[in-house]
N, CA, C and O atoms as a GROMACS GRO file, in nm:
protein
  380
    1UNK      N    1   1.618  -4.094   1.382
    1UNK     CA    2   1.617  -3.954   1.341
    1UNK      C    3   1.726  -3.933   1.236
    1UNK      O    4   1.835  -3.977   1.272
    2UNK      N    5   1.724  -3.895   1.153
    2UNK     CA    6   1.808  -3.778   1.045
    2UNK      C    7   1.891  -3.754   1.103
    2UNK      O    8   1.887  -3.715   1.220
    3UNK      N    9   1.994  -3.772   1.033
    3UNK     CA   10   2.129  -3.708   1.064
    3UNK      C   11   2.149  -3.551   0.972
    3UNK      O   12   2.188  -3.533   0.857
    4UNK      N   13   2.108  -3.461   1.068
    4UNK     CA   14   2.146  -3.273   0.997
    4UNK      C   15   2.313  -3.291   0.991
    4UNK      O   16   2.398  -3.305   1.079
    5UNK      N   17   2.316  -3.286   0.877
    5UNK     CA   18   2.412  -3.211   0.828
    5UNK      C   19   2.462  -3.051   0.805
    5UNK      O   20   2.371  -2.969   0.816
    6UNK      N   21   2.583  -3.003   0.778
    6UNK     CA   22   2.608  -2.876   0.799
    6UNK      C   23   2.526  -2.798   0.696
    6UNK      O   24   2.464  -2.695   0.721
    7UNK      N   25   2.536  -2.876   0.543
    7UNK     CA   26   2.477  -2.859   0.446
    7UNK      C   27   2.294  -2.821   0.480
    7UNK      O   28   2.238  -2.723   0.430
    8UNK      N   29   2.224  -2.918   0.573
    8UNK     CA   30   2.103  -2.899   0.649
    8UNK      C   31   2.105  -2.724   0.636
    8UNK      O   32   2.051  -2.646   0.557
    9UNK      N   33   2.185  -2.707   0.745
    9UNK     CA   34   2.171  -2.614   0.840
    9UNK      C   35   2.195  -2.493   0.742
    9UNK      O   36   2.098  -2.417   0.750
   10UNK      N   37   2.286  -2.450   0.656
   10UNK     CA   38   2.296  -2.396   0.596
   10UNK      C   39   2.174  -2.382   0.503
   10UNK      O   40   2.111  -2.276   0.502
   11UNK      N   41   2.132  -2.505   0.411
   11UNK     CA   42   1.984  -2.475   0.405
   11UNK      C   43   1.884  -2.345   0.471
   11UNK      O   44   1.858  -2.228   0.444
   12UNK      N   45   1.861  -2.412   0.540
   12UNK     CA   46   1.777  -2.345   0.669
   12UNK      C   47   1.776  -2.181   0.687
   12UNK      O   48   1.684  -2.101   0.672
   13UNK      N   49   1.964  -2.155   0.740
   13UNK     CA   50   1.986  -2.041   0.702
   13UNK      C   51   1.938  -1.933   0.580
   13UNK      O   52   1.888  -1.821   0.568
   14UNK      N   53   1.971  -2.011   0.522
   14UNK     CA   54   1.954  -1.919   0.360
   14UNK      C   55   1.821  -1.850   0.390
   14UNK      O   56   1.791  -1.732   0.408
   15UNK      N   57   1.720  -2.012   0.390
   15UNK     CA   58   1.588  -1.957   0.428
   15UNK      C   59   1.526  -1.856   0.478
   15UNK      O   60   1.442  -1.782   0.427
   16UNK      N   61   1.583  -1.858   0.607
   16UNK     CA   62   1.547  -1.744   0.705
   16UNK      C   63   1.604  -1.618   0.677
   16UNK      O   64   1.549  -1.514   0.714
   17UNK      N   65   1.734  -1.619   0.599
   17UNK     CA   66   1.779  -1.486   0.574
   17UNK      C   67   1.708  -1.437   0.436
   17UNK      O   68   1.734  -1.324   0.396
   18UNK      N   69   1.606  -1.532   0.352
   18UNK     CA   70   1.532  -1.452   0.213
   18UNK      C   71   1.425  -1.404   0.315
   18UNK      O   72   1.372  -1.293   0.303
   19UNK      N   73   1.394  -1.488   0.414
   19UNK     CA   74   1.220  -1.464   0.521
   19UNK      C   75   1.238  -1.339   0.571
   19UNK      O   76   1.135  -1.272   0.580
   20UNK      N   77   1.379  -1.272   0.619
   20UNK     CA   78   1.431  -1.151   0.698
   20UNK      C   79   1.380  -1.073   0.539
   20UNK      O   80   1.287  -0.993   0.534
   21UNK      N   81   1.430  -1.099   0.463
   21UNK     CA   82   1.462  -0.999   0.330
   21UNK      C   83   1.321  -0.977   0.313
   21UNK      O   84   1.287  -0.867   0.357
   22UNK      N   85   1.223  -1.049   0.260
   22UNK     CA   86   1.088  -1.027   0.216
   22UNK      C   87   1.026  -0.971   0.331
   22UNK      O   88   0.932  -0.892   0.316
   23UNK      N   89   1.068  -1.005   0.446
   23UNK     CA   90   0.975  -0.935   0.558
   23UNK      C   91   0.986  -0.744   0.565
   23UNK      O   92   0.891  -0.669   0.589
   24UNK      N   93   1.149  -0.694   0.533
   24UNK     CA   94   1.198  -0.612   0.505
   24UNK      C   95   1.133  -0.508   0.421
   24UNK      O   96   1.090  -0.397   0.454
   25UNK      N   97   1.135  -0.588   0.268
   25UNK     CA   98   1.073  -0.568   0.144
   25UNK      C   99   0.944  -0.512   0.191
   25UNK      O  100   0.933  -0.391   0.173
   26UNK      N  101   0.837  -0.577   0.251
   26UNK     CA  102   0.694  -0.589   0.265
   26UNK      C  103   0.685  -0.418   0.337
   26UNK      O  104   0.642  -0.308   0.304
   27UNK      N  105   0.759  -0.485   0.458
   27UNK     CA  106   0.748  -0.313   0.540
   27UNK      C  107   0.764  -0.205   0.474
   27UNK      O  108   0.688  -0.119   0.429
   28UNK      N  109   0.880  -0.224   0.475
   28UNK     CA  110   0.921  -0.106   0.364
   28UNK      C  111   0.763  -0.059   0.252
   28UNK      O  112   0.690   0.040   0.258
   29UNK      N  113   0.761  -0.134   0.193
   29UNK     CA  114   0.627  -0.121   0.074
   29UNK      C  115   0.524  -0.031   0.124
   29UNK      O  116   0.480   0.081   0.097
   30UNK      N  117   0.499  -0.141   0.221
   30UNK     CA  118   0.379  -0.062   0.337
   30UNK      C  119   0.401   0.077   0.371
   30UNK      O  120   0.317   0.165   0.352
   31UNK      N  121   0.569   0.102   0.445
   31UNK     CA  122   0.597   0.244   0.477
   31UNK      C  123   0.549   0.373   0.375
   31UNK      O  124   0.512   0.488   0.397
   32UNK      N  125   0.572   0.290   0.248
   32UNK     CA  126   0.560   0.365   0.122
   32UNK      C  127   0.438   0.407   0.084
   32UNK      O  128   0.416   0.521   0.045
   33UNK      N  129   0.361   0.325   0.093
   33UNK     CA  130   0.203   0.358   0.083
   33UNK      C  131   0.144   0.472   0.178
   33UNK      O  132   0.074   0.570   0.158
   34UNK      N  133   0.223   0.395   0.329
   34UNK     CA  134   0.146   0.521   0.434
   34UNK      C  135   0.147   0.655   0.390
   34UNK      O  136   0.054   0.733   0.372
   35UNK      N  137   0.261   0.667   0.377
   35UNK     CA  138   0.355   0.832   0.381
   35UNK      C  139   0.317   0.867   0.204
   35UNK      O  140   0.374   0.967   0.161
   36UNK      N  141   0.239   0.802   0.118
   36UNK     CA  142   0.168   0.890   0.015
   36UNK      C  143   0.037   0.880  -0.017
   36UNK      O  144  -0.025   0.895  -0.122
   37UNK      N  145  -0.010   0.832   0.162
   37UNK     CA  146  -0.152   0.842   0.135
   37UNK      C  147  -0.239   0.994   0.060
   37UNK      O  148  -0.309   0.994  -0.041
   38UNK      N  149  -0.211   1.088   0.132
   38UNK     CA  150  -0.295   1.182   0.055
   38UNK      C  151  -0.229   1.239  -0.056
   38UNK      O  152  -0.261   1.355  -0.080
   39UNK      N  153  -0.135   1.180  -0.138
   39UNK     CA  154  -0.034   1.216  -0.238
   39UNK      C  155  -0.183   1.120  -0.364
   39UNK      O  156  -0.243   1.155  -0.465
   40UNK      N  157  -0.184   0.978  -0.265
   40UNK     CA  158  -0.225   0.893  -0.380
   40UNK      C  159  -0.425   0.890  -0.377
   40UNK      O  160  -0.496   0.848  -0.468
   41UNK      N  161  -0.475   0.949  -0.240
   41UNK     CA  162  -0.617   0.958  -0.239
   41UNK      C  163  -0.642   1.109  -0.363
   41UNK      O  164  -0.728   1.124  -0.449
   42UNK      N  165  -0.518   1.205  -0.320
   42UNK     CA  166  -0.562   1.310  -0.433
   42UNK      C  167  -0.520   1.241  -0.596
   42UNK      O  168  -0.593   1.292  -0.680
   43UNK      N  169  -0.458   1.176  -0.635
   43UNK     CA  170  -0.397   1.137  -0.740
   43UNK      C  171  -0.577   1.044  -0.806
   43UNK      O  172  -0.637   1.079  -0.908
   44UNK      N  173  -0.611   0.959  -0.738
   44UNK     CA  174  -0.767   0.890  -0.759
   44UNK      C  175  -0.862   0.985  -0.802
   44UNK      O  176  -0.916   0.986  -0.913
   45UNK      N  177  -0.886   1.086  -0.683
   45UNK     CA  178  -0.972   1.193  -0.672
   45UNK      C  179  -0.904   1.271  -0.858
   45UNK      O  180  -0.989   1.332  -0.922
   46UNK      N  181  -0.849   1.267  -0.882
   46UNK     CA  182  -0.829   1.380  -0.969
   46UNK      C  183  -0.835   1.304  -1.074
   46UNK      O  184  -0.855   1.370  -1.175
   47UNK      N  185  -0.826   1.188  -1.093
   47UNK     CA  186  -0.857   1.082  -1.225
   47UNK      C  187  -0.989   1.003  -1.192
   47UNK      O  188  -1.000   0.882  -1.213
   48UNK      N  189  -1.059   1.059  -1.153
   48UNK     CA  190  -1.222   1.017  -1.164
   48UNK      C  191  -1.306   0.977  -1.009
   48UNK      O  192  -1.426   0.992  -0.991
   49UNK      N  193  -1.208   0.922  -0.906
   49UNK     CA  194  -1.261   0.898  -0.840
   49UNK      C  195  -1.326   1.008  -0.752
   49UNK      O  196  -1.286   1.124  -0.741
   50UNK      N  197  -1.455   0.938  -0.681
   50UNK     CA  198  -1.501   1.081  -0.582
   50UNK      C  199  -1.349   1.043  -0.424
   50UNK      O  200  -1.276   0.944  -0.434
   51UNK      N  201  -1.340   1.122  -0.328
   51UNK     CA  202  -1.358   1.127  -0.222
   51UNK      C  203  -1.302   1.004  -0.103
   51UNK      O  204  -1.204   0.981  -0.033
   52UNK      N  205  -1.490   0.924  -0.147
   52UNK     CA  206  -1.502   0.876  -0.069
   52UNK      C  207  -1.474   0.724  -0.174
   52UNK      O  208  -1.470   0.615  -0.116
   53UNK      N  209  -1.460   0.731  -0.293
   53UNK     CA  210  -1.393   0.614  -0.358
   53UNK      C  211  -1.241   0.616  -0.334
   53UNK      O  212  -1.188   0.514  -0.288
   54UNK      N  213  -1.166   0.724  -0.362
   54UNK     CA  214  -1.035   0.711  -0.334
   54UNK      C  215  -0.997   0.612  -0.216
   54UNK      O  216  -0.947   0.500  -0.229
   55UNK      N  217  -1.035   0.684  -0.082
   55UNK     CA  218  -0.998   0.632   0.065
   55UNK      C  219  -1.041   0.552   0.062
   55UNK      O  220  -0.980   0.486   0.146
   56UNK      N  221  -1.135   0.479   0.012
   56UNK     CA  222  -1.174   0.321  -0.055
   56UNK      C  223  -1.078   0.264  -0.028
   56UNK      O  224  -1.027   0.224   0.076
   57UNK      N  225  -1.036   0.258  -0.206
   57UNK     CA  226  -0.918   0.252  -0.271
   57UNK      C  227  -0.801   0.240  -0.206
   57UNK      O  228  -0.738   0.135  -0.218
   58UNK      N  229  -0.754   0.338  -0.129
   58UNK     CA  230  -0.649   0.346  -0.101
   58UNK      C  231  -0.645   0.235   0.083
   58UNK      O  232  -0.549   0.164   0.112
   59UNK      N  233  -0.775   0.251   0.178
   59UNK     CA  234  -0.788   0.135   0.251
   59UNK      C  235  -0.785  -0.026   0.213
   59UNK      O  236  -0.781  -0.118   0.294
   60UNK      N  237  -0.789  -0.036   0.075
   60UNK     CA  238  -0.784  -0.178   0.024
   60UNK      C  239  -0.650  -0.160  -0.021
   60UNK      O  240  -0.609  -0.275  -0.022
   61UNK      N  241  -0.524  -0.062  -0.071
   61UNK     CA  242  -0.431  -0.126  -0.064
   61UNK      C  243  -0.342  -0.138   0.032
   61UNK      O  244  -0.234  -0.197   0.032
   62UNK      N  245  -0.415  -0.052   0.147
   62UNK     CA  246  -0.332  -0.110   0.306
   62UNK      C  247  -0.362  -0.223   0.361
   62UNK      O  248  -0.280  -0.271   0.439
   63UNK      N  249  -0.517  -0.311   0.328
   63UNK     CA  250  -0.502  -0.411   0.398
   63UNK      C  251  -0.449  -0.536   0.335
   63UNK      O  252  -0.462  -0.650   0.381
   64UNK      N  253  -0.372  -0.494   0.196
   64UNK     CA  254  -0.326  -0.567   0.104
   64UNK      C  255  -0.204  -0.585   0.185
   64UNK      O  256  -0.165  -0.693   0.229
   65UNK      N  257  -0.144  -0.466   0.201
   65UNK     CA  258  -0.018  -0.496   0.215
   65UNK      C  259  -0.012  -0.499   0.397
   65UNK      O  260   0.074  -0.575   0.443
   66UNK      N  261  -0.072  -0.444   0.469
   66UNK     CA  262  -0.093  -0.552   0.579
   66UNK      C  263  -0.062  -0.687   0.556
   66UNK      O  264   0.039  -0.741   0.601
   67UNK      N  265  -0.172  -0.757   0.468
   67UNK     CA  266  -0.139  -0.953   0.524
   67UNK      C  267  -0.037  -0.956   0.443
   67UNK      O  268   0.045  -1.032   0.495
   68UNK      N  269   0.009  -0.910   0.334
   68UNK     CA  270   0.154  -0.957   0.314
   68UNK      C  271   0.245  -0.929   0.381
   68UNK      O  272   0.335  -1.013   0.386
   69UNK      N  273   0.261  -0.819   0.450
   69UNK     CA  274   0.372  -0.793   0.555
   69UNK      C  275   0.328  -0.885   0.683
   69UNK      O  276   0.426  -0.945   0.728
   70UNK      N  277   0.186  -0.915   0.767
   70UNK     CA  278   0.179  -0.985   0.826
   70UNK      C  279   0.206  -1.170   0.766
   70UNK      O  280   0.227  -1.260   0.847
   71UNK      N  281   0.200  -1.187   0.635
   71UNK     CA  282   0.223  -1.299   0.621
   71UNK      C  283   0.364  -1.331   0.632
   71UNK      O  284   0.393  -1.438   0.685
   72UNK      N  285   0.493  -1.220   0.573
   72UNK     CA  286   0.598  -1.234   0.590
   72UNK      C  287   0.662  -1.198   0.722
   72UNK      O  288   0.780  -1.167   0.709
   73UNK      N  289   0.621  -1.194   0.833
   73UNK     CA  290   0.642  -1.216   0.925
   73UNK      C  291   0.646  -1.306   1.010
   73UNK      O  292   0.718  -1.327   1.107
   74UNK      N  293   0.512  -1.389   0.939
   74UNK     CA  294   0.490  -1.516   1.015
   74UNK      C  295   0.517  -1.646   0.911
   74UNK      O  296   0.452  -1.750   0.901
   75UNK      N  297   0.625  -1.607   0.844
   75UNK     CA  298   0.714  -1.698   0.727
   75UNK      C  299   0.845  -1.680   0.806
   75UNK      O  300   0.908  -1.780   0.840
   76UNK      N  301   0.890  -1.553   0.840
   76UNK     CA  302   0.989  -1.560   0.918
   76UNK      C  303   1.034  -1.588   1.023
   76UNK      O  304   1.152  -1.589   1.058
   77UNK      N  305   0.911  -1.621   1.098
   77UNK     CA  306   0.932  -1.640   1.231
   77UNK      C  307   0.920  -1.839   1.224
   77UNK      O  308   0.996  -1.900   1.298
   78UNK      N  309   0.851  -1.896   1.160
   78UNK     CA  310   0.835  -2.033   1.077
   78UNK      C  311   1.049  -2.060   1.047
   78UNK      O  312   1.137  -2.138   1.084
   79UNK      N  313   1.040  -1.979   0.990
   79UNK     CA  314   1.161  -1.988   0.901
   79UNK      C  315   1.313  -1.962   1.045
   79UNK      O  316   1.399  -2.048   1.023
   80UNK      N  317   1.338  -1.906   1.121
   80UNK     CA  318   1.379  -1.866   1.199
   80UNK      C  319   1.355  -1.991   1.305
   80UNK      O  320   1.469  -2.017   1.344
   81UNK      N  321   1.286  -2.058   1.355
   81UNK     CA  322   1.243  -2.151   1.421
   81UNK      C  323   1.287  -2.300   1.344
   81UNK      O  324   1.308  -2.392   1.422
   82UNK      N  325   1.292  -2.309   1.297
   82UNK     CA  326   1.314  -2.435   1.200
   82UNK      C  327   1.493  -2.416   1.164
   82UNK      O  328   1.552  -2.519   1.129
   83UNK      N  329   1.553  -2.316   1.172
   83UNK     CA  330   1.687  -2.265   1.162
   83UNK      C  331   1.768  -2.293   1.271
   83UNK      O  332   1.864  -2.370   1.274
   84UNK      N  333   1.714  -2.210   1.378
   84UNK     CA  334   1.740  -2.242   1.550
   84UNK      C  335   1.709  -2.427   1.550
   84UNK      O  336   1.793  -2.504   1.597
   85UNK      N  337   1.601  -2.467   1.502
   85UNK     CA  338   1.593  -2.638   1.517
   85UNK      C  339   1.725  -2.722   1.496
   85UNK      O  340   1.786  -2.800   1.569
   86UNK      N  341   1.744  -2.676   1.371
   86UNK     CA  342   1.818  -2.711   1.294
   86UNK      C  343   2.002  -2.687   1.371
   86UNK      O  344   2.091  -2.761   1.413
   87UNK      N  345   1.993  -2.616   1.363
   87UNK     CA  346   2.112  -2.579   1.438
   87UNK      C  347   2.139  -2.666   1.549
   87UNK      O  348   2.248  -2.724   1.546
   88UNK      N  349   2.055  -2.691   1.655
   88UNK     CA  350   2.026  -2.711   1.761
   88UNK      C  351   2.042  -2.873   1.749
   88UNK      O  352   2.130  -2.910   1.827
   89UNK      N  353   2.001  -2.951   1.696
   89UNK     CA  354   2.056  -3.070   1.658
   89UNK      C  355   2.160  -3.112   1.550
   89UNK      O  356   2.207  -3.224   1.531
   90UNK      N  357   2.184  -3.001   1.485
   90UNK     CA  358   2.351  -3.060   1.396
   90UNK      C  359   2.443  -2.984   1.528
   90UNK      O  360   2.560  -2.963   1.495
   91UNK      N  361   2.416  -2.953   1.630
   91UNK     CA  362   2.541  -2.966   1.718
   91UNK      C  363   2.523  -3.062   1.839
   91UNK      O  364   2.609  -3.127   1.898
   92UNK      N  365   2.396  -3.054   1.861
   92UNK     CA  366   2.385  -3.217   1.948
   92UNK      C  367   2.460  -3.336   1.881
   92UNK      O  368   2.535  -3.417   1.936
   93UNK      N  369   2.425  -3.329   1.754
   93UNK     CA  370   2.494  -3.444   1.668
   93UNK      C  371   2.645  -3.441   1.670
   93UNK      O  372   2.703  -3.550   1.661
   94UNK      N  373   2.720  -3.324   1.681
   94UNK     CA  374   2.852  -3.331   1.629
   94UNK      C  375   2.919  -3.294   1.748
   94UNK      O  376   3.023  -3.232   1.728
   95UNK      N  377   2.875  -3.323   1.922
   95UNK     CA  378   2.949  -3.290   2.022
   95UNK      C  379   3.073  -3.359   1.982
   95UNK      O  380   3.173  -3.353   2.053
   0.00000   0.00000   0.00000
């Protein structure tokens, strides 16, 4: 087996703390969309779309940002796991 180094582990870290950040990012985004849904179905509606195109529209960019927030979640939790690994044998290694 590999000898982890601190350098490893630190690696790792970094990782998981951009995976925390983008997971952050994503939500957030998402939050943003929710809370101007009928800001942005009337904004469609009033530049051509009918109605029932807007809420279309605007259901395709929630399930957009659904799998990216679900993807960055399950990057972080990847990322977070492999960190804890990591950890977990550069101190087995360095009792």
């Amino acid at each position: 087996m590999k000898k982890i180094t601190i350098e490893d582990v630190e690696q790792a870290r970094v990782a998981w703390l951009q995976a925390q950040e983008r997971s952050i990012r994503e939500h957030d985004a998402w939050s943003v969309l929710i809370n101007s849904k009928d800001e942005l179905i009337r904004s469609l509606n009033v530049n051509g779309k009918t109605i029932s195109q807007a809420q279309a529209e605007f259901w395709q960019h929630m399930d957009g940002h659904s799998e990216r927030y679900q993807n960055a979640n399950k990057d972080l939790s990847e990322k977070s796991s492999e960190f804890g690994k990591m950890y977990r044998i550069y101190k087995s290694q360095n009792l």
